[in-house]
Phi, psi and omega in degrees: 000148187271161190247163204212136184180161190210159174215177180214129143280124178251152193251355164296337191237008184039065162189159199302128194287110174267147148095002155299086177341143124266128157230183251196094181208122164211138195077022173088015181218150187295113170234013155201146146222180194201173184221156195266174182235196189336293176290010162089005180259178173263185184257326187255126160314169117298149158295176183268157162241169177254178160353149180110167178235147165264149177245168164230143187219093168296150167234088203289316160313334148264355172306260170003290197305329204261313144343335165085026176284155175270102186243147131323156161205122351286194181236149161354263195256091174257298180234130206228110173284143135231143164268093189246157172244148164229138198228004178238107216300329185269010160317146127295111178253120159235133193228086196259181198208111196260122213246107186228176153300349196251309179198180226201147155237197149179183191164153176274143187251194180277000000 
């Protein structure tokens, strides 16, 4: 099974994003969630997955409200999807999240 994992930085305050909801979903049904903690990583694994695609569902808008960022309503970027595939049953997946109200990045990292 492949190993999975993610962290987020918001790059409006240049420091690791705590206290960001993560969820987890594949085939369309919820299989973990989580919240990120101080250094912006999780404290709970993912489970390993096999083959397939997956979302990760950020939930940046409440992330944003609680931090006391000034949002539109709505806002701009509020639950931020990414849809990744894994395709090597014996993989590193790391799928981090580079984060502002505005905009957004990712890649697969190491």
């Amino acid at each position: 099974m492949a190993h999975l994992s993610t962290h987020v930085l918001d790059t409006s305050r240049g420091k690791p994003a705590a206290g960001v909801k993560i969820e987890l979903f594949h085939e369309g049904k919820l299989a973990h969630a989580t919240v990120t903690n101080q250094d912006g990583r999780t404290d709970t694994p993912f489970p390993s997955v096999a083959v397939g695609v997956y979302e990760f569902i950020f939930h940046a808008g409440a992330y944003f409200r609680e931090v006391g960022t000034l949002l539109s309503e709505p806002p701009f970027l509020d639950e931020i999807v990414i849809r990744f595939g894994v395709a090597d049953p014996h993989g590193r997946y790391h799928v981090p999240l580079l984060l502002s109200p505005y905009g957004y990045s990712t890649y697969r990292g190491s």
